[in-house]
C-alpha positions, 0 to 999 in steps of 0.5 A, spaced: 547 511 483 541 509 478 542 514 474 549 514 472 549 507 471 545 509 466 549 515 464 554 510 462 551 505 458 548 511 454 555 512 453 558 505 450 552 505 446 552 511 444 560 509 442 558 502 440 554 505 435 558 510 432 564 506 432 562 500 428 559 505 424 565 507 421 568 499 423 571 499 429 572 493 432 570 492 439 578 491 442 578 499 439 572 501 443 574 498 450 582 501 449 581 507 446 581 510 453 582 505 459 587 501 456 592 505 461 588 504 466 589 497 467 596 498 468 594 504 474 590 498 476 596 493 476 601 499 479 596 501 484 595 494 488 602 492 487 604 497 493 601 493 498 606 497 504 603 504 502 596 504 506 592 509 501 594 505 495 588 501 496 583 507 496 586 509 489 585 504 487 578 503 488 577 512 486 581 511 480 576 505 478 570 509 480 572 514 475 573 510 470 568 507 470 563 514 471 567 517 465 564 510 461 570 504 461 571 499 465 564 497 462 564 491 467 566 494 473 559 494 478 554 492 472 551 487 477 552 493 483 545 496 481 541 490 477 542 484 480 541 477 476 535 476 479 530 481 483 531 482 491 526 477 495 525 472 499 526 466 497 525 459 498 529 453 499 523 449 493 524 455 489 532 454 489 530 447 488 526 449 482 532 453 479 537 447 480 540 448 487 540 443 492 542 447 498 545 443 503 550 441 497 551 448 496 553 451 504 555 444 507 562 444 503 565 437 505 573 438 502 573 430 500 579 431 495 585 433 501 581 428 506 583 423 501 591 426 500 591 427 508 589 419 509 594 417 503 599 420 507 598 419 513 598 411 511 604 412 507 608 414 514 605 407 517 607 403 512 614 407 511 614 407 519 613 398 518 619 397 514 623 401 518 621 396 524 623 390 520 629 392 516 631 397 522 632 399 529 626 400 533 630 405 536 630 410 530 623 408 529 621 410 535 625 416 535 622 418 527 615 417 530 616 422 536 620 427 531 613 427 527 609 428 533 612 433 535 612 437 529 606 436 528 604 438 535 608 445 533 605 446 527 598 445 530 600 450 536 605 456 533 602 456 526 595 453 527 596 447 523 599 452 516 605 447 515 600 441 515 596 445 510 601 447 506 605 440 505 597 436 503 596 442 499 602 441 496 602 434 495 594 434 492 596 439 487 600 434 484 596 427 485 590 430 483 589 436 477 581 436 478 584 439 485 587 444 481 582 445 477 577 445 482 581 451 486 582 455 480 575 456 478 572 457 486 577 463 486 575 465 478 568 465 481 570 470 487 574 474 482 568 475 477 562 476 482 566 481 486 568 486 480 561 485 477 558 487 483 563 493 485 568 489 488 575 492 486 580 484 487 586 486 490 591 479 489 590 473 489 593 466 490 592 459 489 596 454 493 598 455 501 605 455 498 605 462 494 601 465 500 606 463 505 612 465 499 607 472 498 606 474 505 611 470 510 604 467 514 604 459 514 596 459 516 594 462 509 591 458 504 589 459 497 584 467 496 582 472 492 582 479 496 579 485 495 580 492 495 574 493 502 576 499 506 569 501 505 566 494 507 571 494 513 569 501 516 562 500 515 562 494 519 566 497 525 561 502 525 555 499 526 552 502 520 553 496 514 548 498 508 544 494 504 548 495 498 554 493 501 551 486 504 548 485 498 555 485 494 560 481 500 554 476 500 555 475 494 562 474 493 563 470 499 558 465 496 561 466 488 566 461 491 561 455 493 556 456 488 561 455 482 564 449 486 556 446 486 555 448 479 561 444 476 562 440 480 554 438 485 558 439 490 562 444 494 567 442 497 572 448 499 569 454 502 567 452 508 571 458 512 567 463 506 561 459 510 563 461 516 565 468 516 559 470 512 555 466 518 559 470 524 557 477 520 550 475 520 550 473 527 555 480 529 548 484 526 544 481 529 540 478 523 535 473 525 536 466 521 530 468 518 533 474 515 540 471 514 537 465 511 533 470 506 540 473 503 543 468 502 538 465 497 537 471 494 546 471 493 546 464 491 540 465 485 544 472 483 551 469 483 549 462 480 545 466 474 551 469 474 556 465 473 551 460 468 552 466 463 558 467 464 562 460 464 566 461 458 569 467 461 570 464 467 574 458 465 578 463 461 579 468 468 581 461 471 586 460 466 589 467 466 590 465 475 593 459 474 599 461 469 599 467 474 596 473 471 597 480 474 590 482 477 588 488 471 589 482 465 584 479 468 579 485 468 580 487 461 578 481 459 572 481 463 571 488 460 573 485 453 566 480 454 562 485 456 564 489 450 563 483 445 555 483 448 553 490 447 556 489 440 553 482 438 559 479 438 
């Protein structure tokens, strides 16, 4: 892997240089010949019901990427950010990372919606008890009860989910802001480091509308078959930990470096820790690579912040998956030739 990587960058300089030398812009550079592979891409992933579209997918990136296109694709795969050790907490400290902010996510922004709602129906059930019949009110409350009861049995609490999302997205844009950038975040880390994305949502109601299932929430996926084999057999490489440490983290750490706090990402925390605990990793051990992934993801995402909110945007205004890695692709174009 170490020597085609550096094939590859061989390759686009070797372009890079003889194509600005008979001025040639960048866009030429990274078009000329995975232009079309965006649209594979896009096609590709968009079959969700054929099971081998996903390995496709991923083939199709790999040898595009070998031949020397998709220049951002697994650049952070081999060089990460920062050297692989052990690290410690005064050494996140001393890199601007407080750690109990970081992997501690408090979701402050829908506690606050779910309390506003839930006075709201008081006050609305207190002036139906004073210009109404006890009788309706009685019944409504029971009526709301059951369906919340329901909901939290049949769906696991997805309906609830869906309305305080809904009704946070629309009472508070830094809520929408916030969720963009963490999925950015995933979506950036996980293709710098290998990780082809596969979809992605924003709001519970576009992944209840996507895939029919009330206790979704907003998410980035990816193409990880290899993760998931890997996995079940027992046989996890380190390679393939280093890479899913860091994408299950992209989300929180952009959320800490914009914000000081995380606040979504708890379920991102958790399954992360249950991997570690299935492997049987020490808390020493699980400890270790999640500093060193919180430090490569954040050095990450420091350079590349502008790009980040230009992925974020692309999200929010609903753009298919291989827009999105062309832009990144473009980025990583403009740095080779000094743009």
């Amino acid at each position: 892997m170490q020597m085609l990587r550096v094939n590859v960058q061989d390759s686009v300089s070797y372009r890079r240089s003889c194509l600005t030398r008979h001025g040639f812009k960048r866009s030429f550079i990274v078009h000329s010949a995975s232009k079309e592979v965006y649209s594979i891409l896009d096609d590709l992933l968009a079959r969700v019901d054929d099971p081998t579209s996903e390995v496709r997918a991923v083939d199709v990136a790999l040898q595009t990427r070998a031949a020397g296109d998709l220049i951002g694709f697994g650049s952070y795969a081999q060089r990460p950010a920062v050297p692989k050790r052990i690290y410690t907490i005064e050494e996140l400290r001393l890199n601007g990372i407080q750690a109990e902010l970081l992997l501690s996510p408090r979701d402050t922004s829908l506690t606050f919606v779910r309390n506003a709602m839930q006075v709201s129906a008081l006050l609305g059930l207190g002036v139906l008890t004073l210009h109404g019949d006890v009788g309706q009110v009685l019944s409504t409350a029971f009526g709301v009860i059951f369906a919340l009861v329901f909901d939290q049995v049949a769906n696991q609490g997805g309906g609830e989910a869906l309305l305080v999302d809904s009704v946070g997205r629309l009472l508070l844009p830094s809520y929408r802001s916030r969720v963009a950038l963490h999925e950015a975040g995933h979506f950036l880390i996980a293709y710098f480091v290998g990780v082809l994305p596969k979809t992605y949502t924003l709001t519970s109601l576009d992944a209840f509308l996507r895939f029919r299932k009330l206790n979704l929430q907003a998410g980035t996926q990816f193409c990880d078959k290899e993760f998931t084999d890997e996995i079940q057999s027992g046989k996890l490489s380190s390679s393939s930990l280093d890479r899913y440490t860091c994408v299950a983290l992209a989300g929180v750490v952009t959320e800490y470096l914009r914000f000081g706090q995380a606040e979504g990402g708890i379920g991102d925390v958790l399954q992360l820790d249950g991997m570690f605990r299935a492997l049987g990793f020490s808390q020493m051990k699980a400890d270790g690579e999640v500093r060193w992934a919180v430090l490569n993801v954040a050095a990450i995402l420091r350079k590349y912040r502008v790009l980040q909110e230009r992925i974020a945007e692309a999200m929010e205004l609903g753009k298919p998956v291989g827009s999105m890695i062309e832009m990144i692709d473009e980025h990583v174009a403009d740095e080779l030739i000094g743009v």
